[in-house]
BALOBA-1460 file (C-alpha; in Angstrom, 3 decimals):
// residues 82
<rec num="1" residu="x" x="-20.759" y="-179.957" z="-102.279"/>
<rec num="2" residu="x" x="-18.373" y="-177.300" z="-101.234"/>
<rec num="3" residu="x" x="-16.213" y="-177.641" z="-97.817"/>
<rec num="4" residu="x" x="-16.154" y="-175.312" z="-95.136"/>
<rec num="5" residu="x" x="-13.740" y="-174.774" z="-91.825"/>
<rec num="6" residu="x" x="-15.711" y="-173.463" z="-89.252"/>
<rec num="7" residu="x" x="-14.512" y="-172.066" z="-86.000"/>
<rec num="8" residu="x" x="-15.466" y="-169.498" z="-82.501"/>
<rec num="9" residu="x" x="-13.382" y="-167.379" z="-82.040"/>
<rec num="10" residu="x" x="-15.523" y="-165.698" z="-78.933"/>
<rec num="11" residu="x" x="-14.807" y="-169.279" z="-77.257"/>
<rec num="12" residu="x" x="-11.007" y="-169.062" z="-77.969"/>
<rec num="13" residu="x" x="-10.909" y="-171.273" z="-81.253"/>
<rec num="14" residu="x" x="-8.314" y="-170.172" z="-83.921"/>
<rec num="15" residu="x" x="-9.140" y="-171.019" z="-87.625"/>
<rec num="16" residu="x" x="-6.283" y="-174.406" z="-86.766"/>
<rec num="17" residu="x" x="-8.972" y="-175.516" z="-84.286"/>
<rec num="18" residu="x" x="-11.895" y="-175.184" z="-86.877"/>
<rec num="19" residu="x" x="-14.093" y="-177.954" z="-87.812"/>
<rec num="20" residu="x" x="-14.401" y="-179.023" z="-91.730"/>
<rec num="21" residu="x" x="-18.306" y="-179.444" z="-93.163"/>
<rec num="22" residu="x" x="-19.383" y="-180.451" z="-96.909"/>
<rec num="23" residu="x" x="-22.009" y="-177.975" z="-96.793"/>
<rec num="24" residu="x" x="-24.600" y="-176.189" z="-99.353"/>
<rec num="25" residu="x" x="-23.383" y="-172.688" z="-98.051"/>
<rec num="26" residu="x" x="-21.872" y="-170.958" z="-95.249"/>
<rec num="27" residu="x" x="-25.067" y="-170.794" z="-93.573"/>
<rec num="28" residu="x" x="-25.630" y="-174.201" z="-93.524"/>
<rec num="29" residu="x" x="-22.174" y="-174.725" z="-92.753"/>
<rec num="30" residu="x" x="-22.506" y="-172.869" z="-89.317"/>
<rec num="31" residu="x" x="-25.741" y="-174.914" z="-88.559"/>
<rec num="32" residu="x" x="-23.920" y="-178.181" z="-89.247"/>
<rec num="33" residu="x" x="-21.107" y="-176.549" z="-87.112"/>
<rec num="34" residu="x" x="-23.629" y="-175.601" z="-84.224"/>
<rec num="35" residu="x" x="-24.944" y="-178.920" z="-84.080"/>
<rec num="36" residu="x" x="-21.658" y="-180.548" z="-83.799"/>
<rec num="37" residu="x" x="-20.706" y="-177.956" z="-81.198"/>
<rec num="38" residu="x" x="-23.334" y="-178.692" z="-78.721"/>
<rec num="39" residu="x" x="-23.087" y="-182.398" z="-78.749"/>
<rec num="40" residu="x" x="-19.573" y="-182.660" z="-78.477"/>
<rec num="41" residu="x" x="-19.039" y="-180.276" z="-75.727"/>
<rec num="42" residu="x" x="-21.833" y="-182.107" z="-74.089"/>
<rec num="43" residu="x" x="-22.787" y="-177.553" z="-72.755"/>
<rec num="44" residu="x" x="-25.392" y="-177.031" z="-75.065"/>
<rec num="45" residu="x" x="-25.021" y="-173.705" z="-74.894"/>
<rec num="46" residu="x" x="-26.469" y="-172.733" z="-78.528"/>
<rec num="47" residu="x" x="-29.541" y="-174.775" z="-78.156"/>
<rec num="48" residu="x" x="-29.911" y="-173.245" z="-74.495"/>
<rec num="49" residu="x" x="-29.820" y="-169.488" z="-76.367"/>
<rec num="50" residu="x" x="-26.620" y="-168.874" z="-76.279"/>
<rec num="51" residu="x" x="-25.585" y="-167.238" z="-79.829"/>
<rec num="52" residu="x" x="-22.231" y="-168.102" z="-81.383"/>
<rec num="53" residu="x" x="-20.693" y="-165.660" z="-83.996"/>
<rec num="54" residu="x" x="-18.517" y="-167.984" z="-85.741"/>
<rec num="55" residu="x" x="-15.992" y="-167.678" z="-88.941"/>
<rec num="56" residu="x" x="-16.830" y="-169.607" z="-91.651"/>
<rec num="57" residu="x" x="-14.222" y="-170.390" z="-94.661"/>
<rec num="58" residu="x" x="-15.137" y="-171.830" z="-97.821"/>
<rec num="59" residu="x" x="-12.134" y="-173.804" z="-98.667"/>
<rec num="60" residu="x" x="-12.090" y="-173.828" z="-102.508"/>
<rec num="61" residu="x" x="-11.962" y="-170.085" z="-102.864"/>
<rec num="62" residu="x" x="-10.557" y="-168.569" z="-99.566"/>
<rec num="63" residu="x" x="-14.027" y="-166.562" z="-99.156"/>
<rec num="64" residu="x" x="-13.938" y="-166.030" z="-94.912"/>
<rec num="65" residu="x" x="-17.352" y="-165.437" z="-93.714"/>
<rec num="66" residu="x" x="-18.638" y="-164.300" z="-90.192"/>
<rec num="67" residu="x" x="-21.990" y="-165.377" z="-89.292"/>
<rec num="68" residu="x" x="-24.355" y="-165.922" z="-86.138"/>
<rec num="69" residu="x" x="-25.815" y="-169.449" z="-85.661"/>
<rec num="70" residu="x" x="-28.529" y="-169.989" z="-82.998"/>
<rec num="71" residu="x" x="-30.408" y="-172.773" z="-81.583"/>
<rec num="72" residu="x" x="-33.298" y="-173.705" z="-79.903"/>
<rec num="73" residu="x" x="-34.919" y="-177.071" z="-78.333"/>
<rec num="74" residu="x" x="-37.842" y="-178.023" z="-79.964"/>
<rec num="75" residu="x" x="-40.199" y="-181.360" z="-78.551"/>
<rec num="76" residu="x" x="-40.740" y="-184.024" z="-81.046"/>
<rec num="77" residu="x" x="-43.325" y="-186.794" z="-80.976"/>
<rec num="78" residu="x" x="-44.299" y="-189.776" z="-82.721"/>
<rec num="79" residu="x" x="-47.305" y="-191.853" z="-82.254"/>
<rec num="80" residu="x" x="-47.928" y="-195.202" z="-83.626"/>
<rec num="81" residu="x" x="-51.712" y="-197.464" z="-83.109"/>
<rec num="82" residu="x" x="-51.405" y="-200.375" z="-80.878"/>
């Protein structure tokens, strides 16, 4: 699986501050990166609509990729017989 550096610029990252991802593509290396994002700054701010145009670079060929990730908060259940 390839590896990705992805970063947000809009928020003031530079590619030194990006984030590294095994990922199946860029695409799924900005959700990975998205997910990451809102837990660790604790903000939210994709999940709360917020859209994030972040670079994406596929380290084993240099391709640089700019993509928008969103988010959104879904409710999950699980029921079980007693």
């Amino acid at each position: 699986m390839p590896m990705f550096k992805v970063w947000w610029p809009d928020q003031g990252q530079e590619k030194e501050q990006a984030r590294a991802f095994k990922a199946l593509n860029p695409e799924h290396a900005a959700e990975c990166w998205a997910d990451w994002y809102d837990s660790y700054s604790n903000d939210f701010l994709i999940v709360a609509g917020e859209v994030a145009t972040v670079k994406v670079l596929q380290e084993d060929c240099g391709v640089l990729e700019v993509i928008k990730v969103r988010g959104w908060q879904s409710r999950e259940y699980a029921a079980l017989a007693v």
